[in-house]
C-alpha positions in Angstrom: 3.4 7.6 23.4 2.1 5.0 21.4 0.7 4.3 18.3 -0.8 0.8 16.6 0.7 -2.1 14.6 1.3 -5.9 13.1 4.7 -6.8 10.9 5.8 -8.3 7.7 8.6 -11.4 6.9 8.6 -13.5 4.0 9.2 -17.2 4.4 11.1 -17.7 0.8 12.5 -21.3 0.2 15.7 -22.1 -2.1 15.5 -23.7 -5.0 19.2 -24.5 -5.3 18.2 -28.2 -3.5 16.4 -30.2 -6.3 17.6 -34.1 -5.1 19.7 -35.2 -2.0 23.2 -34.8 -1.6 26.0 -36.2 0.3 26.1 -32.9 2.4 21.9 -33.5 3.7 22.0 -34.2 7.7 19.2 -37.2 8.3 16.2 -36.7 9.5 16.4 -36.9 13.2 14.5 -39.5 15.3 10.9 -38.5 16.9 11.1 -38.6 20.8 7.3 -38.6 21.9 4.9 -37.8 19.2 2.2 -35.1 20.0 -0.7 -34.9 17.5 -2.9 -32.1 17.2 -6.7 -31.5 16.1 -4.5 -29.6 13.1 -3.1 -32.7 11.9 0.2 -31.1 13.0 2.2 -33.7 14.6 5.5 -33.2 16.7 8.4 -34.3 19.0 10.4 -32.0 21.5 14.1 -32.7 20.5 15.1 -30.4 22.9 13.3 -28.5 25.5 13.4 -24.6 25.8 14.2 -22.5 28.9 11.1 -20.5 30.9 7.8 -20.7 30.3 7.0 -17.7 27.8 6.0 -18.3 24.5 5.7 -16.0 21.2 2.3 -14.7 20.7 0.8 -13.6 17.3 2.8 -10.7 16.2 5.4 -11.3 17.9 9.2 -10.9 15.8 10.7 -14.3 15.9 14.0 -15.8 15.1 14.1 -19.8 13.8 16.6 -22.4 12.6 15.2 -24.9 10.8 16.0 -27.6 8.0 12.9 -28.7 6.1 13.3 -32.2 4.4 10.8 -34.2 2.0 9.9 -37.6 3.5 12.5 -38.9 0.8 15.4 -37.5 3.1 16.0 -34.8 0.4 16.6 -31.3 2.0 14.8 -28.8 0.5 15.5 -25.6 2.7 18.3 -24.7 5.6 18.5 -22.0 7.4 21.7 -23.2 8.9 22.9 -23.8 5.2 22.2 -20.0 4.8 24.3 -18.8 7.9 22.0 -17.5 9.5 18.2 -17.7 11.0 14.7 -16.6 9.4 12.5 -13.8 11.5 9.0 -13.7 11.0 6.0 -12.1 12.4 4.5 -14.7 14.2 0.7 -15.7 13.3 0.5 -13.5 11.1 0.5 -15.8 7.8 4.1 -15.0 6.7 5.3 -18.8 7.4 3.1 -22.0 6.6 0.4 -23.0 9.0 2.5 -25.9 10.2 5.5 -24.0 11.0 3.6 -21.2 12.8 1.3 -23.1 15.0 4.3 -25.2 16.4 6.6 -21.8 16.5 3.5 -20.5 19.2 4.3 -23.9 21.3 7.7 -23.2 22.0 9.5 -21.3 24.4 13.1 -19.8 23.9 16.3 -22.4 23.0 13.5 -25.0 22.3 14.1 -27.7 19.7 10.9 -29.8 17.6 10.5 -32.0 15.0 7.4 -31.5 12.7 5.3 -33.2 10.8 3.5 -31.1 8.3 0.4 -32.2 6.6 -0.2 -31.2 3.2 -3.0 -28.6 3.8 -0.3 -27.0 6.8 1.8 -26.8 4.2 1.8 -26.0 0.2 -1.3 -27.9 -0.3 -2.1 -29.1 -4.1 -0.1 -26.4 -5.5 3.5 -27.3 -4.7 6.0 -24.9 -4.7 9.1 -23.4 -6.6 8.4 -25.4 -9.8 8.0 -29.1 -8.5 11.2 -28.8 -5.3 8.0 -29.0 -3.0 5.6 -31.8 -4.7 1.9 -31.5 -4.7 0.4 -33.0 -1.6 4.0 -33.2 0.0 4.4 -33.9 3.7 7.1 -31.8 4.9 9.4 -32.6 7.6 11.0 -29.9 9.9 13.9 -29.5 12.6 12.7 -25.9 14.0 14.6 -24.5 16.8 13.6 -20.9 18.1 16.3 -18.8 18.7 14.8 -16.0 20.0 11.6 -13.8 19.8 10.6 -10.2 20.9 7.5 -9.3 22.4 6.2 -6.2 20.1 2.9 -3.9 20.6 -0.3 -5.8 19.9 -2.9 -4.1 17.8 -5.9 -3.1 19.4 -9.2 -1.5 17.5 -10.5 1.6 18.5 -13.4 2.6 20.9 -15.6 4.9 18.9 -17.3 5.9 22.5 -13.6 7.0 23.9 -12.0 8.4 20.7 -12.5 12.5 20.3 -11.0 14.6 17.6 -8.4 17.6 17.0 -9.5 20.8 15.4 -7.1 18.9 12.7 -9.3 16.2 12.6 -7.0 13.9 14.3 -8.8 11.3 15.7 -7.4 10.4 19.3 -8.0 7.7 22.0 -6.2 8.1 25.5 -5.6 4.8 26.8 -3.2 6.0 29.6 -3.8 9.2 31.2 -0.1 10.3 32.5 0.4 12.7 35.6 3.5 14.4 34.1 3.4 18.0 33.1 2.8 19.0 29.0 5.6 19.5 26.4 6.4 23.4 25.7 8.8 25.3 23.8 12.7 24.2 24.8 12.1 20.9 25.9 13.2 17.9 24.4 10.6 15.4 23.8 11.6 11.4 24.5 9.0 8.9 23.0 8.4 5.5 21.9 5.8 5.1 18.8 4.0 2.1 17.0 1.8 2.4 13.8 0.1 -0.4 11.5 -2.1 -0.1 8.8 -5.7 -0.7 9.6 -5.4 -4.7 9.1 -2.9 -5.0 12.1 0.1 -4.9 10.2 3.1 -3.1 11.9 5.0 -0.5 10.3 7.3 0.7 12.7 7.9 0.1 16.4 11.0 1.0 18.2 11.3 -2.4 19.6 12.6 -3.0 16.2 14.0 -0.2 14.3 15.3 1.4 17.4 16.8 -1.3 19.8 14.1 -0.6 21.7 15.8 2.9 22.6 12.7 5.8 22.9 12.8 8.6 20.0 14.2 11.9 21.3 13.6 14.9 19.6 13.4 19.0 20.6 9.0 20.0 21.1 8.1 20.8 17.4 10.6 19.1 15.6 9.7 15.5 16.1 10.3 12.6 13.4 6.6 12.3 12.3 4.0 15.3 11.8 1.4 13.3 13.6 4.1 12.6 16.4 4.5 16.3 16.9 0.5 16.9 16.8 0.2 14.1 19.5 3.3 15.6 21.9 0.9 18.6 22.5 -1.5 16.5 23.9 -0.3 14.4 26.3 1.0 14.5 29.5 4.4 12.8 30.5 3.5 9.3 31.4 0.3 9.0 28.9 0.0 6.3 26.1 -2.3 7.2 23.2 -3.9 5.8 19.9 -4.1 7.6 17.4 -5.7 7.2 13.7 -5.0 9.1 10.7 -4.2 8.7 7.1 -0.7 8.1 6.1 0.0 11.4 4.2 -0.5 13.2 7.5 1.2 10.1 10.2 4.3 9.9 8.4 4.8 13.0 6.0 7.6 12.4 3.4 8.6 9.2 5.3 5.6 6.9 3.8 7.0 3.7 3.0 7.1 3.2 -0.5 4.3 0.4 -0.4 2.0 2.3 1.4 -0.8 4.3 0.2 -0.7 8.1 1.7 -4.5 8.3 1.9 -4.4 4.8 3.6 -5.3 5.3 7.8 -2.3 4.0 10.2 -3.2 3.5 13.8 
């Protein structure tokens, strides 16, 4: 089964970092400079393996050491121990760092050159360690990424409706028999909010492992609704307000009259 979604990371920079120290690696060397219509320039330091790259949504893992064009280091991940996941595209990093993350394929290694207005713009941030106007200069490598459930909007013409009032969209019919009474129900499940942001999907919160649960007794009351309705094979969307998705496991930032998809 699956339900609809888009993710949330915070890209939070340290303060601790106000003038360079003995400790700040250089800023390495440009190998051939690539300029794009962004103003985004970079260099491949080192290339990646295969050819697929993140797409917008996607959970990705980055290194990266962000210096001022003074040489003073103003964020590490490698200072921190360990590297930063985002959701890429989807606004949690600076325009800069996400455009050149979507470039990249696994192991991959760039230096870039951020613009001001790919960066923090006029404002600056954390009280003057990022000046107004700053160019930023970055050593990103991507660790890894995983490819999550894309969001897709719903097809008014293909969606019918429960005696509930669940509102339902088959997107693949299976040709397995129906759920009953003593069997045990294995299932995978994505919901967002209704601006593509992703709640839960089990490529993250379950290793990418399906959900298995006995018929009736599922972890969600819309995910027990939906097991009486499909088939074994058969991939659904679904839309419905929080309250009746999740039950008592809303998140506590989300509104239970809100629709998830």
């Amino acid at each position: 089964m699956k339900l609809i979604a888009a993710l949330i990371a915070l890209f939070t920079l340290s303060s601790s970092l106000a003038a360079q120290t003995p400790q700040d690696p250089p800023i390495p060397a440009d190998t051939e400079i690539v300029s794009l219509p962004s103003g985004l320039k970079y260099s491949v330091l080192v290339p990646g393996s295969g050819t697929q790259r993140p797409s917008k949504g996607d959970e990705v893992s980055v290194h990266y050491t962000g210096w001022l064009t003074t040489g003073v280091v103003f964020d590490s991940s490698r200072k921190k121990g360990r590297p930063w996941s985002f959701a890429q595209g989807m606004h949690k990093a600076i325009d800069g760092m996400d455009e050149a993350v979507a470039l990249m394929t696994k192991g991959a290694k760039f230096k870039l050159t951020i613009p001001p207005e790919l960066g923090y713009g006029a404002t600056g941030f954390g009280n003057g360690l990022i000046p107004p106007n700053a160019t930023l200069i970055f050593e990103v490598e991507l660790v890894d990424f995983i490819v999550l459930p894309k969001f897709r909007a719903g097809d008014k013409a293909k969606q019918r409706k429960t005696e509930s009032g669940l509102v339902y969209e088959p997107l693949i019919e299976g040709n397995g028999a129906l759920a009953g009474a003593g069997d045990v129900v294995v299932y995978k499940v994505a919901a967002w909010r209704e601006n593509g942001e992703l709640l839960f999907c089990n490529e993250l919160q379950n290793g990418n492992k399906p959900l298995c649960a006995p018929f009736g007794k599922l972890q969600w009351p819309i995910a027990d609704e939906a097991s009486k309705l499909m088939k074994v094979g058969s991939s659904y969307r679904f839309e419905a307000s929080a309250a009746s998705s999740l039950g008592a496991q809303i998140p506590r930032d989300t509104d239970p009259t809100m629709a998830l998809v």
